[in-house]
N, C-alpha and C positions, 0 to 999 in steps of 0.2 A: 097671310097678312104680314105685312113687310114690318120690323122690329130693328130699330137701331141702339145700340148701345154703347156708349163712348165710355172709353179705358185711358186714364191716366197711364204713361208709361215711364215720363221721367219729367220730373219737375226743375235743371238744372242743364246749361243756363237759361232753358226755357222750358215752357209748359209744352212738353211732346204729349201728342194723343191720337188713340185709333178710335175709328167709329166702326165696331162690327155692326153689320146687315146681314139679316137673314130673313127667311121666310119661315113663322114661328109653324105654318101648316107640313112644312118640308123639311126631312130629315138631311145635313149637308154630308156631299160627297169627298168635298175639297174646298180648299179656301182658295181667294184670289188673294194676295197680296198686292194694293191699289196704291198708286202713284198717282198726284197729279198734274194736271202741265200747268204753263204760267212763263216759260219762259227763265223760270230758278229766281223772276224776280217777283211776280205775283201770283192769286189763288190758292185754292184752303182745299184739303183732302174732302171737304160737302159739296164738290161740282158737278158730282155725278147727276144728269137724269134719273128721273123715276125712271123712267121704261130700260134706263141698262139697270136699277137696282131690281128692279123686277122680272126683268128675264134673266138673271143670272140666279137670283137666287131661288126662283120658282123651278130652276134646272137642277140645285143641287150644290150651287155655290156659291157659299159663304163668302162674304166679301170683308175684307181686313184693310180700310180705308186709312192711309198712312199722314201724318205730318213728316216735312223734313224742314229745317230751316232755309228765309228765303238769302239769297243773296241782292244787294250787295252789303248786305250786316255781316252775311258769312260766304263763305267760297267754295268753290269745289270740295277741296281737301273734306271741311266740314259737314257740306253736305253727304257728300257719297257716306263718311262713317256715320249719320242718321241713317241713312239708308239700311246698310250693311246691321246696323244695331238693330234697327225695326223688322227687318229678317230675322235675325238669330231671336229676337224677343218673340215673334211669333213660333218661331222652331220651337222654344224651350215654353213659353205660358199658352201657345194657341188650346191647346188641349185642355186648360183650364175652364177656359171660355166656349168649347165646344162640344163639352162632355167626352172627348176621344182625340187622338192624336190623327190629321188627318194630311193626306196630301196639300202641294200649293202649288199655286201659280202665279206669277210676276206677271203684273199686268200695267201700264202706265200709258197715257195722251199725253202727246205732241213731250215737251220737257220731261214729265213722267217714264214715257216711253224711253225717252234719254236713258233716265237712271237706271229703270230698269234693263237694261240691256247691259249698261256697264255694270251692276250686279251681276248678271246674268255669262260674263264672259270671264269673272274669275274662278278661282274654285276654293276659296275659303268660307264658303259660306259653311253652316252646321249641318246643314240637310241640302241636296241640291232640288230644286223645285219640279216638277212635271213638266212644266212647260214655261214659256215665255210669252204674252201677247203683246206685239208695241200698234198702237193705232197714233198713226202721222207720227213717227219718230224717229230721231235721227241718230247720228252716231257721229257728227262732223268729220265724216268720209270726204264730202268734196271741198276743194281748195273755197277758201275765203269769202265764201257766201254770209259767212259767221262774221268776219270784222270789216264786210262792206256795208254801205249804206242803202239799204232797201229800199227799190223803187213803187215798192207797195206800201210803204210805212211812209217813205216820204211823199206820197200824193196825200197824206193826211196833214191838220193842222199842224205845224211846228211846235213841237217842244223842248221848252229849255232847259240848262244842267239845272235851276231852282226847285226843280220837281223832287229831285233828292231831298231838298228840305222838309220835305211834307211826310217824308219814310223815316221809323224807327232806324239809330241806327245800332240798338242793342237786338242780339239775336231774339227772332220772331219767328212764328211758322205761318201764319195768316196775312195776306195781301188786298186788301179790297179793290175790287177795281174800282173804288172814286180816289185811292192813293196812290196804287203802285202800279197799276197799267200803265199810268204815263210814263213810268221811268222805264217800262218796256218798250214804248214806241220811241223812245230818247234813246237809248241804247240802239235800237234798229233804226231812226233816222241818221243817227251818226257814224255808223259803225261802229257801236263801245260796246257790244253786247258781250265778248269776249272777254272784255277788261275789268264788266262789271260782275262777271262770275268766276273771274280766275286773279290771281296775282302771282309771277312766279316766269322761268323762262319760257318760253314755246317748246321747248326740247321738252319739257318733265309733262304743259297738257297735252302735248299729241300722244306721248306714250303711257300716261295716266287716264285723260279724262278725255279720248275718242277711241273708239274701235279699230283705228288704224292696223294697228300690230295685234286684234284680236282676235285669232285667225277660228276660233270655237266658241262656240256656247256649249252652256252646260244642261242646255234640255231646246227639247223641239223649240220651233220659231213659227207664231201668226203675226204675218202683220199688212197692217191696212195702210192707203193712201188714196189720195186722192191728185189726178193725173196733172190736175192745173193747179195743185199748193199754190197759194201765193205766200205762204209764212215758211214753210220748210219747203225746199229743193226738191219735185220729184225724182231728182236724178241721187236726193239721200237713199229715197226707197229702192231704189233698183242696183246703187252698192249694197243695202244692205242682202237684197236677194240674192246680187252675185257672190260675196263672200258667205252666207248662212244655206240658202237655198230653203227660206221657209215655203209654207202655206202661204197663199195672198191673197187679199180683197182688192181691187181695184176700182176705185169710183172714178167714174166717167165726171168728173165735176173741177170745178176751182175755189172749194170753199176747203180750209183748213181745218177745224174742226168742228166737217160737215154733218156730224152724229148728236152735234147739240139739238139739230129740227129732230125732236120725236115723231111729229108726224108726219116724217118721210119716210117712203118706205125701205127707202136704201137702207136708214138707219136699222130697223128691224130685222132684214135679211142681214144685217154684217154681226149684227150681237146674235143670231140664229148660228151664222157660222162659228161667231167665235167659240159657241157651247160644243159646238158639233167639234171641233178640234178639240177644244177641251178633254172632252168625252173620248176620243181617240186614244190623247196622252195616256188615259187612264185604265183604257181596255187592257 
């Protein structure tokens, strides 16, 4: 039976909080450490499907559903050290919550993925992880698909800069999409998606906040895509293959994140594999 249990973790300048999931019939092997995507400007660490909280944790892994603040209240800089905290907070309390000190794994979709990967290529972390999973994640490897105007975004309704109006703009970790999706489609009709998650020269985010210059990670790599993205590049997933050399899932499709249909079967086989890697890291 699937059990979730939400942890205050810091109260300042906002309310941070993980949602542990487990399965209270299953003793856990390893945590996931969860990301979620939104783009850095909306969605909340509860995106998950049931069918990914259930096949992960009926496998053995505990899942450590993360906030991090969205932008544009806060920016890279801010976000990545949420990130980086909510690691080392799981390294040092996970054991509290788990009865045992146990491995982990960085796991994030679509934006999530992002972070996790730039986690994933330093090495200050407190513990390095077993592994890395990114499903549809990028690394703004390829030139300027980041600060063009998307021609998948723009065959949708136009949206205008007023939409900012409608977004807190003291730091928050949760997005609704009847709020802040649209300043995600406004960012990608315009090309501002860059602007509205960074502030700062282009020289400090390519060598900060892409994987440009990151020539390792610090633990194996799964990652998934789908061949016909229309929101991330599939030409991000095939830098990120050629520079990492993970595991990969490949869907034959054009849907971005096409693992939200539970009742597809694609979606079962890719959370099958990603245990099955998992379970590898660990052997």
């Amino acid at each position: 039976m699937l059990s979730e249990k939400v942890i205050t973790v810091t109260r300042s300048p906002y309310t941070k909080r993980v949602t542990l999931i487990t399965d209270t019939n299953v003793r856990p092997k390893a945590a996931v450490v969860y990301f979620h995507g939104g783009g850095l400007l909306y969605g909340s660490r509860a995106d998950l499907p049931k069918l990914h909280k259930e096949t992960l944790t009926r496998a053995g892994y505990a899942i450590w559903a993360c906030d991090y603040p969205l932008a544009p209240a806060c920016h890279l800089p801010e976000i990545m050290e949420a990130i980086n905290e909510s690691i080392a907070w799981y390294c040092e309390h996970g054991a509290e919550h788990l009865g045992h000190p146990l491995p982990y794994f960085l796991w994030g979709r679509s934006a999530g993925a992002y972070l996790a990967l730039l986690a994933g290529a330093e090495n200050d972390l407190p513990r390095f992880p077993a592994g890395i999973v990114s499903f549809y994640g990028y690394g703004f490897l390829c030139d300027n698909w980041f600060m063009m105007p998307s021609a998948h975004y723009k065959a949708l309704p136009a949206v205008g800069e007023d939409c900012l109006e409608n977004i807190p703009a003291e730091p928050h970790a949760t997005g609704d999409l009847s709020t802040h999706y649209s300043v995600y489609v406004y960012a990608r009709q315009q090309g501002l998606w860059k602007d509205l998650i960074y502030e700062g020269r282009d020289k400090f985010f390519y060598l900060n906040y892409t994987l440009r210059l990151k020539d390792t990670l610090m633990a194996p790599l799964f990652a998934v895509h789908s061949m016909g993205d229309p929101d991330v590049p599939y030409e991000e997933f095939t830098e990120l293959c050629a520079k990492y050399n993970p595991t990969r899932f490949i869907v034959a499709g054009n849907e971005h994140d096409f693992d939200r249909n539970e009742g597809d079967p694609v979606t079962g086989t890719v959370l099958q594999k990603m245990t099955a890697f998992m379970d590898k890291c660990l052997a």
